[in-house]
Chimera marker file (.cmm) of the C-alpha trace (Angstrom):
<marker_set name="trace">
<marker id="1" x="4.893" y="-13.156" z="4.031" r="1" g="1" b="0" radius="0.5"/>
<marker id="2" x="1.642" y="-11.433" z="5.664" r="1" g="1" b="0" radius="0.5"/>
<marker id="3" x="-1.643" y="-11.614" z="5.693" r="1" g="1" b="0" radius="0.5"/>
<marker id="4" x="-4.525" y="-8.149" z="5.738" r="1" g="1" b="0" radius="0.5"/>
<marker id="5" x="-7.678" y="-7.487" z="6.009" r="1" g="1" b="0" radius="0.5"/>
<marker id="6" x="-7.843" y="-4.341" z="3.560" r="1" g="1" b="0" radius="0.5"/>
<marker id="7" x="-9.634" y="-1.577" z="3.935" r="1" g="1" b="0" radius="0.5"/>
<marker id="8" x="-11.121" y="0.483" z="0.746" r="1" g="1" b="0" radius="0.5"/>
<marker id="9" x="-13.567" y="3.349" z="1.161" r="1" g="1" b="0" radius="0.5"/>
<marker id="10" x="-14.635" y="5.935" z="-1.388" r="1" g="1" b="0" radius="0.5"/>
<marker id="11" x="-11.505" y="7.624" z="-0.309" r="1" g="1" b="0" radius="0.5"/>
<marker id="12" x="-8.466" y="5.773" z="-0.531" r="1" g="1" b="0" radius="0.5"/>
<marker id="13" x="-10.115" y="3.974" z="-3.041" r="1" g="1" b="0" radius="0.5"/>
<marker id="14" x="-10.302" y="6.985" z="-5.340" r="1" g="1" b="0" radius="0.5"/>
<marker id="15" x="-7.328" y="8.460" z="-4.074" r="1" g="1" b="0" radius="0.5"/>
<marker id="16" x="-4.989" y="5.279" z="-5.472" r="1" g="1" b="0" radius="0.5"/>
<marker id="17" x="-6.844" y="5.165" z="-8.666" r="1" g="1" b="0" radius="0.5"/>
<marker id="18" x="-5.381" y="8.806" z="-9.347" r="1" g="1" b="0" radius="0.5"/>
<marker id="19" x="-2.031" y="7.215" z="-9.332" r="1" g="1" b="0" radius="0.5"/>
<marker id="20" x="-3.271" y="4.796" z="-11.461" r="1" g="1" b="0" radius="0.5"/>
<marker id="21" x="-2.733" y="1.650" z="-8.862" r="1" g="1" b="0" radius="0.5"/>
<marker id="22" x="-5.119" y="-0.818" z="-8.013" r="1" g="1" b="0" radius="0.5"/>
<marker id="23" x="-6.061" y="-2.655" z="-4.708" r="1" g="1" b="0" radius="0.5"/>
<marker id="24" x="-4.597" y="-6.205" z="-5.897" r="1" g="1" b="0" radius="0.5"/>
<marker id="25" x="-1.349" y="-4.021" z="-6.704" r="1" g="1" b="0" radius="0.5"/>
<marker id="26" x="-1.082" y="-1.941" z="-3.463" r="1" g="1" b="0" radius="0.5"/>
<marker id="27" x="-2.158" y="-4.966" z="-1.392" r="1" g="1" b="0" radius="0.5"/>
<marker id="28" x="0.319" y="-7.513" z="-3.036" r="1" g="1" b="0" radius="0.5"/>
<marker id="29" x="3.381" y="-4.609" z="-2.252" r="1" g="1" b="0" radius="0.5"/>
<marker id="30" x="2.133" y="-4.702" z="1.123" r="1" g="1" b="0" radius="0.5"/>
<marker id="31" x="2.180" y="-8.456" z="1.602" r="1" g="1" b="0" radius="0.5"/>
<marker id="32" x="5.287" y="-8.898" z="-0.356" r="1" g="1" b="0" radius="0.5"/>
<marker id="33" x="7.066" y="-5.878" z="0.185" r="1" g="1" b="0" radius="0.5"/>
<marker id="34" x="11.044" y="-5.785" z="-1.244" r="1" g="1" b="0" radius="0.5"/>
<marker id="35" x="11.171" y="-3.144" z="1.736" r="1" g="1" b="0" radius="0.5"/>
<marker id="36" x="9.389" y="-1.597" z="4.860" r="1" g="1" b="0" radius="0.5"/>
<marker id="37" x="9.842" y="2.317" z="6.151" r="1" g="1" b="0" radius="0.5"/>
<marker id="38" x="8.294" y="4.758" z="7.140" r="1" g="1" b="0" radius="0.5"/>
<marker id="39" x="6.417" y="7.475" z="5.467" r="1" g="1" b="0" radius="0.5"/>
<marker id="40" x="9.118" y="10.434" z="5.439" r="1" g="1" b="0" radius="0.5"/>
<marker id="41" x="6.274" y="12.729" z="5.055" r="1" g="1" b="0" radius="0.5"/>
<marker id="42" x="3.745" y="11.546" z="6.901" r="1" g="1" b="0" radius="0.5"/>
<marker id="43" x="5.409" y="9.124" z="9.677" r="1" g="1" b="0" radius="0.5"/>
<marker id="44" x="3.118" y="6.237" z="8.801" r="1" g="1" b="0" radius="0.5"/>
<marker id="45" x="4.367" y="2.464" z="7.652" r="1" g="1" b="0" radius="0.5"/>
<marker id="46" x="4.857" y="1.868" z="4.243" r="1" g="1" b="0" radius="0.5"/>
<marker id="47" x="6.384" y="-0.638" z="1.338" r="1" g="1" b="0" radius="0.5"/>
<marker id="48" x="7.887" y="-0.397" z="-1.286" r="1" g="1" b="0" radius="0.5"/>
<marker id="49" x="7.852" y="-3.352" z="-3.921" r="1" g="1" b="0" radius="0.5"/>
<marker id="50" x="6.827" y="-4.510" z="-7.423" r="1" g="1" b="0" radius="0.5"/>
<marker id="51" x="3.615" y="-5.641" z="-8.653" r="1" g="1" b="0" radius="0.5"/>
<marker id="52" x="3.243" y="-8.930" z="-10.940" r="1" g="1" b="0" radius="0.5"/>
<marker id="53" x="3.161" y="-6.601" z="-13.663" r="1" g="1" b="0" radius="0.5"/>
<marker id="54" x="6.588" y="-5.534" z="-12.809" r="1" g="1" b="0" radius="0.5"/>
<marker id="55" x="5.658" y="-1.526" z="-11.552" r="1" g="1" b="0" radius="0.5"/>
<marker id="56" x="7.374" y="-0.446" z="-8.391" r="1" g="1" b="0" radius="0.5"/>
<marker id="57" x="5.040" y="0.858" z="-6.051" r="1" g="1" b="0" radius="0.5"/>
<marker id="58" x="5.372" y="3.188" z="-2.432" r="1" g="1" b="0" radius="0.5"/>
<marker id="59" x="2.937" y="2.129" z="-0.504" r="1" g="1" b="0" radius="0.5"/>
<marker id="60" x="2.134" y="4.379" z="2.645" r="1" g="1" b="0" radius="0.5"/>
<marker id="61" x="-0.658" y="2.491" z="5.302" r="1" g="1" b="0" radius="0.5"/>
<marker id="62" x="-1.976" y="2.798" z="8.629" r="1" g="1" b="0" radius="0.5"/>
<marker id="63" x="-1.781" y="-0.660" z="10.454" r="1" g="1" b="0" radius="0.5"/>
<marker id="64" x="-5.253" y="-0.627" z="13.136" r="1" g="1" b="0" radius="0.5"/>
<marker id="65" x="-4.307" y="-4.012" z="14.706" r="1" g="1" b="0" radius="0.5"/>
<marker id="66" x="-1.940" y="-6.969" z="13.399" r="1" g="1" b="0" radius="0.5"/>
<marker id="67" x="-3.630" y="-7.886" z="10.461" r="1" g="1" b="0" radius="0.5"/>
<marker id="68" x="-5.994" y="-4.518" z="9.614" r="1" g="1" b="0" radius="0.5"/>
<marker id="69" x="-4.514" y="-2.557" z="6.600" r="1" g="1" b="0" radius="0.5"/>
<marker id="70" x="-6.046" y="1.097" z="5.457" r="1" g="1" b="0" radius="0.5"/>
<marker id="71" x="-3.967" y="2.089" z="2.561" r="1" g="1" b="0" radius="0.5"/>
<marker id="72" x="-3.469" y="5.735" z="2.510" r="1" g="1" b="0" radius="0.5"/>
<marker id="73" x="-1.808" y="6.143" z="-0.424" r="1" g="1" b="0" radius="0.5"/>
<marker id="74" x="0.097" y="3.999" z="-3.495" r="1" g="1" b="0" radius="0.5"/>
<marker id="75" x="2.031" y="5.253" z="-6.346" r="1" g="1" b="0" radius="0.5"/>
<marker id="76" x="4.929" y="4.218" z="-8.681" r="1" g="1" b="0" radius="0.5"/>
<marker id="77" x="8.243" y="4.927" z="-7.920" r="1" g="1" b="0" radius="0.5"/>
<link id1="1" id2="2" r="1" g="1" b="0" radius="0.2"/>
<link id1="2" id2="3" r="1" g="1" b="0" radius="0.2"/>
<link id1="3" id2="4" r="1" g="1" b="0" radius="0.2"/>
<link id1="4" id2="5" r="1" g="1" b="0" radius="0.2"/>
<link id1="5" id2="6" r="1" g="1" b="0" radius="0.2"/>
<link id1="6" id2="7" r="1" g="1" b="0" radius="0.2"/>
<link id1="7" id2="8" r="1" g="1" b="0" radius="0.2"/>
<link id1="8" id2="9" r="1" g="1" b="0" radius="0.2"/>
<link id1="9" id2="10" r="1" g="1" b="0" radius="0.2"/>
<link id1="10" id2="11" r="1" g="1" b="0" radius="0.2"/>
<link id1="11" id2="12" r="1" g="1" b="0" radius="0.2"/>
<link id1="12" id2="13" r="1" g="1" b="0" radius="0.2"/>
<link id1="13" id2="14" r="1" g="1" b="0" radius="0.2"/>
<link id1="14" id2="15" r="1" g="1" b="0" radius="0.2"/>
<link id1="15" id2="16" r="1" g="1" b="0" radius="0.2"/>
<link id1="16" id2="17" r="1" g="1" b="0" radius="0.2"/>
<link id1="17" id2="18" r="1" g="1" b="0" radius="0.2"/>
<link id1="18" id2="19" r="1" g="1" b="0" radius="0.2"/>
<link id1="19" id2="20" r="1" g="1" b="0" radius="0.2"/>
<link id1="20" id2="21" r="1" g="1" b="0" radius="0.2"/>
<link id1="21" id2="22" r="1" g="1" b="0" radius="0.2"/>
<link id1="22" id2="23" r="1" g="1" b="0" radius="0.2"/>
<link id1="23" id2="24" r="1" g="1" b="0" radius="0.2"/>
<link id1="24" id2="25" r="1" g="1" b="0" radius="0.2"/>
<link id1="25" id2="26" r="1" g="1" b="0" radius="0.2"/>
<link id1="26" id2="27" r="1" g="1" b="0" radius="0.2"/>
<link id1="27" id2="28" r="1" g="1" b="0" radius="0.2"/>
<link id1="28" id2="29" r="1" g="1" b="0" radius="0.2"/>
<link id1="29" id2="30" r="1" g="1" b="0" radius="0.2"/>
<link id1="30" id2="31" r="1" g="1" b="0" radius="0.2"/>
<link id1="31" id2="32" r="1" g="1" b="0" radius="0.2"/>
<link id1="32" id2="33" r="1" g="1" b="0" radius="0.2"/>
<link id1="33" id2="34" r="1" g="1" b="0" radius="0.2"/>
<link id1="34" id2="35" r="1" g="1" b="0" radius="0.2"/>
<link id1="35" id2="36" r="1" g="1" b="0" radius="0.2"/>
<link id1="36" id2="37" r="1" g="1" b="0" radius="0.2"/>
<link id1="37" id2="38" r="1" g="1" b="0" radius="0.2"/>
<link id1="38" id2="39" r="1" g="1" b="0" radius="0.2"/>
<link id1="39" id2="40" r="1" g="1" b="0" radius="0.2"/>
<link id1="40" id2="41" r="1" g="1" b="0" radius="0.2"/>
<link id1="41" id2="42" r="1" g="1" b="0" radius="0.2"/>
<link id1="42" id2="43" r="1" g="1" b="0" radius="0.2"/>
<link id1="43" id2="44" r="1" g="1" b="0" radius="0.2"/>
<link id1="44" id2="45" r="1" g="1" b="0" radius="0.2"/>
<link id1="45" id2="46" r="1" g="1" b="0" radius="0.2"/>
<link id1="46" id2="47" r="1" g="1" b="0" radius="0.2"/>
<link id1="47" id2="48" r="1" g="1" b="0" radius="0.2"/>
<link id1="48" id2="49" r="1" g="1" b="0" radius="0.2"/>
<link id1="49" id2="50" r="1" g="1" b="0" radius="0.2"/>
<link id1="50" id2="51" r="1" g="1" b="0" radius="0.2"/>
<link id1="51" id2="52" r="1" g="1" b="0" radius="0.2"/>
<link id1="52" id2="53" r="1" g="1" b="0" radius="0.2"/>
<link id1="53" id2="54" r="1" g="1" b="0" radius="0.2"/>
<link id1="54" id2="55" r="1" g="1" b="0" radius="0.2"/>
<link id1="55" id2="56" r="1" g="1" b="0" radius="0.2"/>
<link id1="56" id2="57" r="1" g="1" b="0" radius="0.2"/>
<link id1="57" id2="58" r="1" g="1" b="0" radius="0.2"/>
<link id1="58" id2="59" r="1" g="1" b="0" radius="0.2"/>
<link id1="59" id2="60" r="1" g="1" b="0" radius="0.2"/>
<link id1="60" id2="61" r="1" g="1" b="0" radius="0.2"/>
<link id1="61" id2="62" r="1" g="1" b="0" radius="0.2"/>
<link id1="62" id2="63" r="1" g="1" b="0" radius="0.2"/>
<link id1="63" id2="64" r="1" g="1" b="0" radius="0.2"/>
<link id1="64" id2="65" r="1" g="1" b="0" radius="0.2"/>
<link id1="65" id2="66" r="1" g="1" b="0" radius="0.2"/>
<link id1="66" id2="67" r="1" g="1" b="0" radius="0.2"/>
<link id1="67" id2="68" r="1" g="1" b="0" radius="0.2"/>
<link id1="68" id2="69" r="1" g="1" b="0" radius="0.2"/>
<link id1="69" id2="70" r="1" g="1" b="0" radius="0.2"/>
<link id1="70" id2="71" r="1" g="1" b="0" radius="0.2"/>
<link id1="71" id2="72" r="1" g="1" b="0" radius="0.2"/>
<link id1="72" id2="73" r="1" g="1" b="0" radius="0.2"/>
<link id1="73" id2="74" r="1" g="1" b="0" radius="0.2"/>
<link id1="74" id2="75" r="1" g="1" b="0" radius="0.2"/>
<link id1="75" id2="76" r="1" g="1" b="0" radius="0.2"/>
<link id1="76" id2="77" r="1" g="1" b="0" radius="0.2"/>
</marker_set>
């Protein structure tokens, strides 16, 4: 289990809400992610893992420092 300091700007804010996911979603995958990889597509970390609700989520994120999280982009799987 980890512990982020998130980071939400106009931009990945909005960007998530297209794919209908919210920050308590995306950050809970990332906390509790079922598994880590890396972004295929774009070469940065990412999660996969299901919200409380039960939706399974990709998760891609850039990781500034141990515990600094901006999520670039979150969608169901």
């Amino acid at each position: 289990m980890a512990f982020f300091f998130f980071i939400w700007d106009g931009e990945n804010d909005k960007h998530i809400a297209e794919h209908g996911v919210s920050h308590e979603e995306a950050e809970y995958v990332v906390c509790f992610p079922d598994d880590k990889t890396i972004s295929r597509s774009s070469g940065r970390n990412a999660a996969y893992g299901y919200t409380l609700a039960g939706k399974r989520l990709f998760v891609a994120y850039e990781l500034f420092d141990d515990a600094t999280v901006y999520v670039v982009t979150a969608y169901e799987v």
